[in-house]
N, C-alpha and C positions, 0 to 999 in steps of 0.2 A: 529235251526231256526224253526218257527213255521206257519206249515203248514195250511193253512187256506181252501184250497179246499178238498169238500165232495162228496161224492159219493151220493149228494142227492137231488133232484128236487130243480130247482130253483123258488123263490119266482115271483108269477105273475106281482107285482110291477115292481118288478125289468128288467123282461122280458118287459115289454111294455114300461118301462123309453127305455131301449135301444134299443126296434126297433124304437123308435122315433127318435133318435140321428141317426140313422145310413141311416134310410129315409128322414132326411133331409141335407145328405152332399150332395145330386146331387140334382137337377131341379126334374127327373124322377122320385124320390121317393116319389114325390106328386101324383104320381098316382095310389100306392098302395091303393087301398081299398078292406079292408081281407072281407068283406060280399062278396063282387064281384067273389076274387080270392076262397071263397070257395064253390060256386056256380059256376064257370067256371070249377074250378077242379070233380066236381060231375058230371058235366055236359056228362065229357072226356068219351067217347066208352072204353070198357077192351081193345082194340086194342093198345090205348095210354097209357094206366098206365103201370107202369113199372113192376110191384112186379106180376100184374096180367098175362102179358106176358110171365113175367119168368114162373109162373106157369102154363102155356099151354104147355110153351116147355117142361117141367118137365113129365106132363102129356102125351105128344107125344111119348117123346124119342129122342129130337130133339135136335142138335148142332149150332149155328147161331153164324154170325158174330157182334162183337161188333165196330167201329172201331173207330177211334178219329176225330172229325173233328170240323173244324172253321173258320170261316173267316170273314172279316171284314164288308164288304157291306152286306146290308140283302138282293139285288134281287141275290146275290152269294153264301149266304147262304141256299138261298132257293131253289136254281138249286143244290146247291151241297148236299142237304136233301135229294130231290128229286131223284138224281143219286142214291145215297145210297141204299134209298126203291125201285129203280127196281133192283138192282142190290140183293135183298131179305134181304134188313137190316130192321131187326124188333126193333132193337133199338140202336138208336143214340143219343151218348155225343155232345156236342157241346162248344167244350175245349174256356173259357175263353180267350181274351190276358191278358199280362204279366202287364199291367199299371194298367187295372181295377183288377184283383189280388192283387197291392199291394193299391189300390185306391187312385191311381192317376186319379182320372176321367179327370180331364182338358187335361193333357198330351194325352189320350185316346182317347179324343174327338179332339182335333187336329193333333191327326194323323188319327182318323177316316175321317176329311177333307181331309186333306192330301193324302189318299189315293183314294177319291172321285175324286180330282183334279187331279191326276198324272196317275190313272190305277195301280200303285204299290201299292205289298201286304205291310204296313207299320208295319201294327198291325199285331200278332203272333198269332188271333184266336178274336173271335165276343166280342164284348165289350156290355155285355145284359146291364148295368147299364146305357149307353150311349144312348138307344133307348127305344122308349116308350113300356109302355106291350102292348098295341095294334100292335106294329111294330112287336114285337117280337111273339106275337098270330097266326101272317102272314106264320111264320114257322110253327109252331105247327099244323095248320089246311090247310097248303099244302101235307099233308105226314100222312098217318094211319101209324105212327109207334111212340113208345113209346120215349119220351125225356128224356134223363139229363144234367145240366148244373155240365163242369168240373172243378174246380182251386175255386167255391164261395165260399163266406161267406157275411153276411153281408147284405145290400146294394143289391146285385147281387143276393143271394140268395133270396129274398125276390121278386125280378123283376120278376125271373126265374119260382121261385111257383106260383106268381100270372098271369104269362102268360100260363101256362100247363104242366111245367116240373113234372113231379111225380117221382122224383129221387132228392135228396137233403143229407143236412147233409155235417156235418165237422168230419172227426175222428182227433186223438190229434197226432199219431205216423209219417203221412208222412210231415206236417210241423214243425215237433221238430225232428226227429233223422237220416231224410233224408235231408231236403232241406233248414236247418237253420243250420245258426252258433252261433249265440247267443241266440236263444229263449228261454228263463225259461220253462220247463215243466210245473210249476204250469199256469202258463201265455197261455200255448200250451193248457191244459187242461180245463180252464175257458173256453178258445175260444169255444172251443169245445161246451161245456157245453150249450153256451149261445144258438149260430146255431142251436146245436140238439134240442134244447127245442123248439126254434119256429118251427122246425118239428113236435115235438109232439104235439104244441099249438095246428097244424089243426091236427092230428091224434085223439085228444079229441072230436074235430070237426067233426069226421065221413071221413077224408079226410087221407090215410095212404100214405104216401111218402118212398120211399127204399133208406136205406142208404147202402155202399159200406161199404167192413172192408178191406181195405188195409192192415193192419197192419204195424209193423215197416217194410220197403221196403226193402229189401237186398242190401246193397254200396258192396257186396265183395259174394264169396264163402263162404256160411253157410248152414246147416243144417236150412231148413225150421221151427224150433221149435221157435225161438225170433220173427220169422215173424207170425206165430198163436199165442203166448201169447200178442201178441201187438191187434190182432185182439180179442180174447176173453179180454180183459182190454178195446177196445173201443165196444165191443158189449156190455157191462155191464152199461159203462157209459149210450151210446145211449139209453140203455132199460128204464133207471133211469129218464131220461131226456121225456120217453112218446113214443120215435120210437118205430113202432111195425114191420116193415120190415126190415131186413137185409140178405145183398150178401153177402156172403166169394168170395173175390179174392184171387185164389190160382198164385201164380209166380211159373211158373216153371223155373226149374234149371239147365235145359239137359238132366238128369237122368234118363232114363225113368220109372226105379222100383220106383225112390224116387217120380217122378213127379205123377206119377198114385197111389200111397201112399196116399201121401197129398191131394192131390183132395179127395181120399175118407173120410182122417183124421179131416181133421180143418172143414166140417160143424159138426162134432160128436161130438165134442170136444166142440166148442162155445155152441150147444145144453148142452151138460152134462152143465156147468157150469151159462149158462142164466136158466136151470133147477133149479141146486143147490142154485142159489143168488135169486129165487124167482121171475124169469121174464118168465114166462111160456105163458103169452099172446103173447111174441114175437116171430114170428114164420121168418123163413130162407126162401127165398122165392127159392133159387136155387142155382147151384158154377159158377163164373165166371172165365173161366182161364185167364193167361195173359203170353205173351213173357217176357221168360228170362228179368228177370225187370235191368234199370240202369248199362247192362251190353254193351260194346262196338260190335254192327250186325255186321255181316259178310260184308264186304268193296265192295264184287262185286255182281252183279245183281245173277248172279246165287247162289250163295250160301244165296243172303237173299228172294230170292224163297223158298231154301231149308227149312232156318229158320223159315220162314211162315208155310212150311208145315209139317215140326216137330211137332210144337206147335199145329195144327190143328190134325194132327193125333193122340196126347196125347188127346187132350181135347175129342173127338171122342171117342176113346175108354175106356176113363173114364166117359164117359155118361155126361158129364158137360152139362150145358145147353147155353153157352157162349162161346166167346175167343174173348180178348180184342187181336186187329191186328192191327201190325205197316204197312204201307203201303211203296212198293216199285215202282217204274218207269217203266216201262210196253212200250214196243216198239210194234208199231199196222203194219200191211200190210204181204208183201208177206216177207217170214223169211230170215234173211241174214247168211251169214256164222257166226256173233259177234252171233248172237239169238243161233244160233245150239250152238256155244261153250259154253254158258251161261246155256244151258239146261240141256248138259253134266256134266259143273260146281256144277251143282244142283244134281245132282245124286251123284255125287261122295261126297257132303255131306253128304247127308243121310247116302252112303255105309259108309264113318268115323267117323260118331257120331254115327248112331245109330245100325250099324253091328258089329262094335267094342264092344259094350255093350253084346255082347251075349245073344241076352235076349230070356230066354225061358218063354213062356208062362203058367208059373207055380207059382201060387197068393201066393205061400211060400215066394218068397224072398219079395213079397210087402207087405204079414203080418208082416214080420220080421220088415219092414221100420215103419211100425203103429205103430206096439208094439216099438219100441226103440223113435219115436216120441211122442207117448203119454206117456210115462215115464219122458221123457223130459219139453214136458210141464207141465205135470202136479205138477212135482217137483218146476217149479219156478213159477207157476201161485198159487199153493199152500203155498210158501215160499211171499210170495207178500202179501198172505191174510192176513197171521200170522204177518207180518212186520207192516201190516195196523189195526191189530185189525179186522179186517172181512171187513175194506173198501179197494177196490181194489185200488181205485185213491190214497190214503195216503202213502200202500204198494208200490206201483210204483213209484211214490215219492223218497221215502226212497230206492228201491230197485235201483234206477239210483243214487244215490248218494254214494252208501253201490258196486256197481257192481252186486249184487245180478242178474240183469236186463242188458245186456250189448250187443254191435251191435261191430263188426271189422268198422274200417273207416269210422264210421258217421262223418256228416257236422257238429256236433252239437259238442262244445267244452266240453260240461260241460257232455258229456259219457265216460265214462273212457276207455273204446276201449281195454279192458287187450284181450278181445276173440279174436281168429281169426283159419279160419277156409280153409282149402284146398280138393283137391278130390281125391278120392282115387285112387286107379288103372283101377278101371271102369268107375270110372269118378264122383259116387256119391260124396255127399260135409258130410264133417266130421269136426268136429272140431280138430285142431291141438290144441289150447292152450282154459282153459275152463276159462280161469279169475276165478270169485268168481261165476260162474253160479253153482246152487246148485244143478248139476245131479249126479244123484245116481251113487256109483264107479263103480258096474256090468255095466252100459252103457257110463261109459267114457272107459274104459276096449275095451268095442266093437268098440270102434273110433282108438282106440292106434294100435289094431291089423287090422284094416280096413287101417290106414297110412303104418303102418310097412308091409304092402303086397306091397303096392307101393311104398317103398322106396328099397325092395326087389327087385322087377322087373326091377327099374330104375337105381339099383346100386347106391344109392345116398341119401343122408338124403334130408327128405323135411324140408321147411324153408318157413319164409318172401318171400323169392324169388320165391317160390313155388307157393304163395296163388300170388302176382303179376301175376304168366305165367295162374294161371289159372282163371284169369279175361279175359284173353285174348281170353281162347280158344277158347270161341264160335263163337267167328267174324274171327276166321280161319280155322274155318271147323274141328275145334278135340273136341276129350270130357275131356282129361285132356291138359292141361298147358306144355311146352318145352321151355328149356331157346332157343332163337333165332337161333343160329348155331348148334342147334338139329329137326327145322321143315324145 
């Protein structure tokens, strides 16, 4: 079948045919005008840019929370911005609902009534497309803290920039390998294309907007290496398309050698190769970590205390500049006896993930993690190029088709899913079966003997069954996986 997407700027025509198509499915898209929005955006204090914030913290030394937030009504929004920034939030997402995501506007707009009339939350997070950029400016200049809108494209995205958000972009891998079942890659990839480019449009404009690099997200236990070739393949595209700021979001996995690894490996890594493909104007503004992604939290208040401050404590001592936080329930006044036991709850976390690790403070075993991760990627990110001719988008292509490129238990049918991936006896994540990924034998070798220590220990072969117990572990307070009638 013949591939028709390029790893190569899109024609202006063609960009500006389609922001007009997509500005005019709602009412509110008549009120974009890009002279305005690129004048409101220049206007913004460093305080609100995003890429520039990140680099203060960079320059400080400084860890901040990032956290998720949204909600329907805008005077709710804007109390709930406001909470945020005293609470010391320097920058806030302001997560989409799920109707204007898939652009249903109508539907979105009648339950944004809906919820005007009843008091109930209807809508799953702020419908930007549904309210004017003046409504939505209201945010933006209630609050010195830098904006991103989360879940756009399109339509949304377009509201979003032109009210103050200076965080934007589409990458190709968390709507095609995560959260789709049928979506054509090539199709995943155009999208992509199109969004980033109007990023760049105003980046040409003197106006730089920061894209995220989620890469492909983790559905299971893997070795972090397919979650940075997915992010170095959308940091290539983006650069191509004119973005000149990007985040690496690192997911941590539990791990703590592997988590403190990665944070240090995947911005090195997207730099070597946005170096090597010739994007050297694009520069990484900082890392943002994130909780354990798409994995099942801990069930009670104490242990997703704990979970919080896992993740905070890794990103901490990894110097990150970030940490995207899930949010838990929080009991206020004089403390009851459920609080004390909840507290203790939380402690005994820590003691079983993160005492059980043995971790000595000796950067030997988190070089050893670099070096066996950068072999890895580099092997398929390199296997990609060669499949493409030197285009990464064509390679990737081919390389999801070929397994070359491969995820355990994606959403998405048309990934062949041969990998799959369990933790060792420490808990780090290794690959049990490798599909067709083209790692070098010396570091499939270091996986084989990493399983066979815990299968050692457990008396028992690990399995399919294995990699199931240890999706679980982390929402029950362990770092490796037990079938039921062993925790």
């Amino acid at each position: 079948m013949e591939i028709k997407v390029r790893n190569k700027r899109l024609d202006e025509d063609l960009l500006q045919q389609k922001r007009r198509e997509w500005l005019a499915e709602w009412p509110t898209g008549k009120g974009v005008d890009f002279e305005d929005a690129i004048g409101y955006q220049k206007s913004l204090p460093d305080s609100k840019v995003w890429w520039k914030v990140m680099a203060r913290l960079r320059r400080e030394g400084r860890t901040v929370v990032s956290p998720r937030a949204g909600t329907a009504i805008l005077e709710d929004e804007i109390r709930l911005c406001q909470t945020l920034e005293k609470s010391g939030v320097l920058l806030i997402p302001v997560t989409t609902d799920s109707y204007s995501r898939s652009h249903k506007y109508e539907r979105a707009q009648q339950a944004l009534e809906e919820s005007r009339r009843t008091g109930k939350k209807i809508l799953n997070g702020y419908p930007i497309a549904i309210y004017s950029i003046q409504d939505t400016r209201k945010i933006i200049e209630a609050c010195n803290a830098a904006f991103t809108p989360r879940g756009v494209a399109g339509l949304s995205m377009e509201m979003a920039i032109a009210a103050g958000m200076t965080a934007s972009g589409l990458e190709i891998f968390p709507g095609f390998g995560s959260y789709s079942k049928n979506v054509r890659l090539e199709d995943a990839i155009w999208n992509s294309q199109i969004n980033n480019r109007v990023c760049g449009w105003y980046a040409d404009r003197g106006v730089i907007l920061s894209m995220d690099l989620h890469g492909w997200i983790p559905s299971a236990t893997i070795p972090l290496s397919i979650n940075i070739v997915g992010q170095i393949i959308d940091a290539l595209s983006a650069a191509e398309q004119g973005i000149k700021a990007l985040t690496p979001l690192v997911h941590f996995m539990g791990n703590m050698t592997q988590d403190l690894a990665w944070t240090r490996v995947s911005p090195r890594l997207i730099r070597e190769y946005l170096d090597k493909c010739g994007y050297q104007d694009t520069f990484l503004t900082g890392r943002l970590c994130q909780m354990v992604p798409l994995f099942p939290v801990p069930l009670d208040l104490g242990g997703a205390f704990a979970y919080i401050n896992y993740s905070a404590m890794v990103a901490s001592l990894a110097g990150a500049e970030a940490l995207f936080v899930r949010t838990v329930d929080e009991g206020a006044g004089v403390a009851t006896e459920e609080s004390h036991a909840m507290s203790y709850r939380s402690a005994k976390w820590i003691f079983d993930v993160v005492r059980e690790q043995k971790i000595e403070f000796d950067m030997k075993e988190v070089e050893i993690e670099e070096k066996v991760t950068e072999a890895e990627v580099r092997a398929i990110v390199d296997k990609l190029l060669e499949l493409g001719d030197g285009d990464i988008l064509v390679g990737t292509i081919r390389g999801i088709e070929s397994g070359v490129y491969d995820s355990p238990w994606s959403s998405n049918l048309t990934v062949k899913d041969e990998v799959l991936g369990v933790r060792d006896a420490r808990g780090a994540c290794r690959y049990l079966d490798f599909g067709n990924l083209p790692i070098p034998e010396e570091i499939k070798e270091f996986h084989r003997e990493k399983v066979a220590e815990r299968e050692k220990a457990q008396g028992k072969k690990v399995d399919y069954h294995t990699a199931v117990y240890d999706l679980w572990c982390i929402s029950k307070g362990k770092i490796v996986g037990l079938p039921p009638y062993n925790q």
